[in-house]
C-alpha positions as CSV (number, residue, x, y, z in Angstrom):
1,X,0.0,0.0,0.0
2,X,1.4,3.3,-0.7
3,X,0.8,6.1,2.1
4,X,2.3,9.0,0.3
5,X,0.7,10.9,-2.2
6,X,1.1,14.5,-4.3
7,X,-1.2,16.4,-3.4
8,X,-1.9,19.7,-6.6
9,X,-4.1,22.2,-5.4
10,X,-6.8,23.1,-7.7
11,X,-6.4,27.0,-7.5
12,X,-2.6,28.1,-8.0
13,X,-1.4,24.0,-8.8
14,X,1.1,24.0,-6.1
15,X,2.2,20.8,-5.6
16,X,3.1,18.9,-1.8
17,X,3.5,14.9,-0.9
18,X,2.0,14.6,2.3
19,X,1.8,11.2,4.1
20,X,-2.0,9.7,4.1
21,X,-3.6,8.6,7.5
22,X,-3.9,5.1,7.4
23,X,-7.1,5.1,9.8
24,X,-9.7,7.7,8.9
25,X,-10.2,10.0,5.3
26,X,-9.2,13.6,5.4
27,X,-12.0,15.6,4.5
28,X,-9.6,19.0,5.0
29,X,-6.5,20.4,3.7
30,X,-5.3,23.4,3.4
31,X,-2.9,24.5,0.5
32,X,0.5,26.1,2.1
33,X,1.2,28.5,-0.6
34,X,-2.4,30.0,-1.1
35,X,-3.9,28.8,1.8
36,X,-7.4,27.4,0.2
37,X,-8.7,24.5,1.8
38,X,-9.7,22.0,-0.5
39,X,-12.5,19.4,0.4
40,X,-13.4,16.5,-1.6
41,X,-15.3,16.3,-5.1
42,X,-18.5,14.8,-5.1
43,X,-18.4,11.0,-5.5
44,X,-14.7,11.2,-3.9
45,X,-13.9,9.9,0.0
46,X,-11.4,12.6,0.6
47,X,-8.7,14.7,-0.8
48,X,-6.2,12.7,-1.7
49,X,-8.9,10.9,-3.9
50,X,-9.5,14.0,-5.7
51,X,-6.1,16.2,-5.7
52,X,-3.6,13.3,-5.2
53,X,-1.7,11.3,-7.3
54,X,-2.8,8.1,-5.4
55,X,-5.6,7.1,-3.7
56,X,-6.4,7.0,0.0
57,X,-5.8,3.9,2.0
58,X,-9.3,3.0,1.7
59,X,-9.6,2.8,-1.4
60,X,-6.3,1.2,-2.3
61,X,-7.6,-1.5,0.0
62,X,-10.7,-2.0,-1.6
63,X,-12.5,-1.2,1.6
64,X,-14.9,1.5,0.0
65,X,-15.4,5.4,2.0
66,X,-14.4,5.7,5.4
């Protein structure tokens, strides 16, 4: 299972790898260079699901939406 993921934000495309929590989605995250905090798209689990390169835990494990 991979835990890290790039996260791009949506507004100015900066670009981070943050370490995914293995135990709960993360519905939250603020972007450190323009400081919008992105939340999921609709049908996604969280925001690695929509912004990130790979899939939340979750998901990768086939276990559906936290």
């Amino acid at each position: 299972m991979e835990l890290k993921s790039e996260i791009t934000c949506p507004n100015c495309q900066h670009k981070k790898v943050e370490e995914m929590p293995i135990n709960a989605c993360q519905f939250f995250y603020e972007c450190e260079n323009c400081k919008i905090v992105l939340k999921p798209k609709e049908g996604d689990c969280c925001v690695y699901c929509s912004y990130g390169t790979i899939a939340c835990p979750s998901i990768q494990e086939e276990r559906g939406c936290c």
